[in-house]
C-alpha positions, 0 to 999 in steps of 0.5 A: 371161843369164850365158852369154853372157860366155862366148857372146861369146869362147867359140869353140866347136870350138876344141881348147885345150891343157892349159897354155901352149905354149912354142912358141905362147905366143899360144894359150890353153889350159885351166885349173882353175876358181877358187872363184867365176867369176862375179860379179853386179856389183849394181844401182844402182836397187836400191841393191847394185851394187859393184865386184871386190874388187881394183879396189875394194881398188887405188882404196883403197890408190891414194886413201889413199897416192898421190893425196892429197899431189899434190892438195894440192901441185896446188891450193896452185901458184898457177902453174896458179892459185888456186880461193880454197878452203881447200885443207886443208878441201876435203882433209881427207877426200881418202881418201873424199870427195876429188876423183874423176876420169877421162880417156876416149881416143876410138876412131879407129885412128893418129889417134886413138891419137896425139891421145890420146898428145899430148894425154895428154902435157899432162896429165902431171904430168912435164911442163912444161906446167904444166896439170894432172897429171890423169895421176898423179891419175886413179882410171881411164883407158879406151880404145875402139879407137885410144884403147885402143891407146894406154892399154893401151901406157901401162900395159904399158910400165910409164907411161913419158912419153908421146913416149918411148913413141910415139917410142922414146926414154928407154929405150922401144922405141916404136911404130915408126912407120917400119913400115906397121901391116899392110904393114911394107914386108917379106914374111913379116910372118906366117907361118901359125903367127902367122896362125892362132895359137890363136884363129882357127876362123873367117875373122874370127877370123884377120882378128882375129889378124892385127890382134892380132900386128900391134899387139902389134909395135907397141905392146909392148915386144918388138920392135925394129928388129933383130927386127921381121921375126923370126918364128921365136922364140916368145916374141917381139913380146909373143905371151905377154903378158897383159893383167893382168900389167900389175899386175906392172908397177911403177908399178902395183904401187905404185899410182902407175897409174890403172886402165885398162879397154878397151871393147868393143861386142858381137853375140850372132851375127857377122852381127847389127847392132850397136845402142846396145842391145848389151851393152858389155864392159870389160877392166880388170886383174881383170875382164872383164864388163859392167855394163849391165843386160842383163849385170849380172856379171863373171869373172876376167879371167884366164879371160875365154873361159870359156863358162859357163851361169846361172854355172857353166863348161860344160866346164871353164875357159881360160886365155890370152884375155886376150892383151894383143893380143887385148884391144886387137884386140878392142877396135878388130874389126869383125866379131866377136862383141866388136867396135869400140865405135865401132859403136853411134855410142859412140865415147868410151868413157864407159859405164864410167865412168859406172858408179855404184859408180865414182863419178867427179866428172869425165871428161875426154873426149878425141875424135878421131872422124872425124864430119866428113870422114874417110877418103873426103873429099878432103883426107884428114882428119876431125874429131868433131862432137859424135856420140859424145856424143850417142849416149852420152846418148840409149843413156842416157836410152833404156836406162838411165835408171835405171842411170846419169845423163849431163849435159844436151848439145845434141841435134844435132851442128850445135850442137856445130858450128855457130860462132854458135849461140846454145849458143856465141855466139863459137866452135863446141863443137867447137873448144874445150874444153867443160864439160858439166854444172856444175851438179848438184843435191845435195850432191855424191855421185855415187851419188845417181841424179841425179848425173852427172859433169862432161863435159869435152870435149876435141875433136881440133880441127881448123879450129884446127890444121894438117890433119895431125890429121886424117889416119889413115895419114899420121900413122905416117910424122908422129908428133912433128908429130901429137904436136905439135898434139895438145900444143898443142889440149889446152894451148890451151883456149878460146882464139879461134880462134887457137894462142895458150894461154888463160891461164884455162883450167889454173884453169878446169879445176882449178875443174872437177876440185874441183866436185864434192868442195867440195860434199861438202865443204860449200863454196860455190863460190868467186868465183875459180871462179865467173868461170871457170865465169860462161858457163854457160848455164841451159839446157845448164848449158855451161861455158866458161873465162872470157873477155872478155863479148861483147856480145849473148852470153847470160851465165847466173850460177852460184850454186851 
């Protein structure tokens, strides 16, 4: 069992070089084994699962230090309004009872990587928009494919703002957008060094490179509008860099970063279907590895590709896998042993943070699947419906029951579509925010095997805004347009329909990010929360922001 992180990016025939390559700083090379290489990750039904030492050490220097003091200044500015809870009291442990939350980017190529970026953008405490800096408070930001794109880009280029990263400005080179991802208007693009630069003894693997260089052009610092089409200097275009020299960066090392982690699915052999049952991968900056049952064990993300048998390395240990542009490729391949997550119907990658030793209170989970329309229909576009959250719960209640716990959801995507279902009386799941889970039993610890966190789903909304968010190509050449409407869906909220920004929706969303921590406080929800959280329903316990009651619409009261 614990061969096969090795089985999955353990390319066999492969001949490695005995340290990096000046000339090929992209190929990995072997390397001396640490003291310990794998690492079981524990159980949470037999009550031992733990975190790496260093993630666990980072979240404890990052909650004692950094988060407390913006929390306090967060929930004191009444601008974002005020939940009524003793501010002091609902703090006074923040270190390790204080609020615990993350923020999930969707797969779904430039579509998706862009709704990510400019939604992202709204919750930056740098910004004006004044909804919440849910950036500079998370424990944890994943991403799956486009959405890993853009995380991992955050993180590496040191958390610039979010449009100097897309857009190159504020010191940022940018995405170059300007430049086609594959066909960048220029031959010679890749020559057979980049093409087969270490990684590739097979077709996909090459296909994998390609994809790897490709999006390292872009999404890394390295390249400019003067190299771009630069081939010959080694250590141009991020070929050397590695996935946890992100630590190095100083946002990082001072802990001022959520910690991100890329998700990938898995297939023991390249031509098997992938199922909701495959084992998920995580890349975060200290460890590669899975905590689903079928793994339960991690290595050193430094020597991610060691093939290992029952935990000892089979011939030695490598080094140089964890290419950042091989993370991100990885993450978004379709024919490889590690492959798009999006594959097993998960497209929101939740599974990590839905992990018990990570304990989080709150996801915000942004969706910009292509459920609906998509790349065949005629006007180009796509939008989610609700699928990605319906695979995540029933791979939850069929495969790990006793693993992890996901929040009530409606069972088919017409509820989350449909615009007078009695889930959602005055407008489609899918055109609003939407919080899953309100209420939990117990007094709030996230540990318990009950527990869940609160969902709160934010979809790519497309009905609600011009076409252009649903495009994937198209979106290169209209980024700041893309942005725009991305900005403008996430400050929105509930809304009715129209552009115009619900003024519940930044306290609503606060309420939400406290719920859990005022129960560990020991407090009751506060009457300021409880009209914001008033249209939940008892059954699906579906929290909206509060709005004006229509009549016949089911209103259920929270008194928890």
């Amino acid at each position: 069992m614990l061969g096969s992180i090795g089985l999955v990016l353990a390319i066999t025939g492969l001949a490695l070089a005995a340290g990096p390559d000046p000339q090929n700083p992209y190929a990995p090379w072997t390397a001396k084994c640490p003291t310990t290489l794998v690492t079981r990750t524990g159980s949470p039904s037999n009550g031992n699962q733990r975190l790496a030492k260093g993630e666990a050490s980072y979240l404890k220097q990052r909650r004692q230090d950094i988060t407390p003091p913006i929390w306090d200044s967060y929930l004191r500015d009444d601008n974002t309004g005020t939940t009524g809870y003793d501010v002091g009291l609902l703090l006074k442990n923040a270190s390790t009872q204080g609020p615990r939350i993350s923020t999930a980017c969707s797969g779904g190529g430039y579509r998706a990587a862009l709704y990510c970026a400019g939604s992202l953008s709204v919750f930056d405490g740098r910004d004006d928009s004044r909804i919440a800096p849910l950036l500079q408070l998370a424990d944890y930001i994943s991403g799956l494919s486009g959405g890993s794109w853009t995380v991992s880009s955050l993180m590496q280029n040191n958390l610039p703002t979010l449009y100097d990263l897309v857009l190159g400005s504020g010191g940022q080179q940018g995405w170059h957008i300007n430049y086609g991802l594959f066909k960048p208007s220029a031959t010679n693009f890749f020559d057979d060094t980049h093409e087969s630069g270490g990684n590739s003894a097979y077709e996909d693997d090459m296909c994998r490179d390609v994809k790897e260089k490709a999006l390292s052009y872009h999404l890394f610092n390295g390249t400019t509008a003067s190299n771009f089409y630069d081939n010959d200097t080694p250590n141009a275009h991020a070929s050397g860099l590695l996935w946890s020299s992100l630590k190095l960066t100083t946002n990082y090392s001072e802990f001022k970063s959520p910690i991100p982690i890329v998700v990938t699915t898995s297939r023991v052999n390249e031509d098997d279907p992938v199922t909701p049952r495959n084992t998920q991968f995580e890349f975060t900056p200290y460890t590669f590895g899975s905590y689903d049952p079928s793994l339960m064990a991690t290595v050193p993300v430094e020597f991610a590709g060691t093939h290992a048998n029952n935990g000892v390395p089979s011939n030695g240990c490598v080094r140089g896998f964890e290419n950042a542009g091989f993370v991100v490729g990885s993450s978004s391949a379709m024919f490889n042993r590690l492959t798009d997550g999006y594959e097993d119907g998960e497209n929101i990658p939740l599974a990590p943070l839905l992990v018990k030793a990570r304990a989080q209170d709150l996801i915000l989970a942004l969706d910009a699947s292509a459920d609906v329309g998509g790349i065949l229909d005629e006007a180009y576009t796509g939008y989610p419906d609700g699928t990605s959250l319906i695979a995540t719960a029933n791979r939850i209640a069929t495969y790990f029951r006793s693993f992890t716990s996901f929040p009530p959801i409606p069972s088919s995507t017409d509820d989350f579509t449909d615009n007078d279902s009695w889930i959602s009386p005055d407008i489609a799941l899918t055109q609003r925010p939407t919080f899953f889970g309100c209420n939990t039993r117990g007094n709030g610890s996230m540990s318990s095997p009950d527990s869940y966190p609160i969902i709160v789903y934010l979809p790519n909304a497309g009905s609600n805004l011009d076409a252009t968010t649903g495009y994937t190509e198209d979106t290169i050449h209209r980024a700041t347009d893309f942005l725009d409407l991305a900005r403008a869906n996430a400050m929105k909220g509930y809304g009715d329909g129209e552009k115009a920004k619900d003024d519940n929706w930044p306290l609503a969303l606060k309420c939400a990010l406290v719920d859990r921590a005022r129960k560990r406080a020991g407090m009751v929800r506060s009457q300021a929360c409880k009209v914001q959280f008033e249209k939940c329903k008892s059954r699906f316990l579906i929290c909206a922001p509060a709005r004006r009651k229509r009549s016949g619409a089911r209103i259920a009261r929270d008194d928890s």
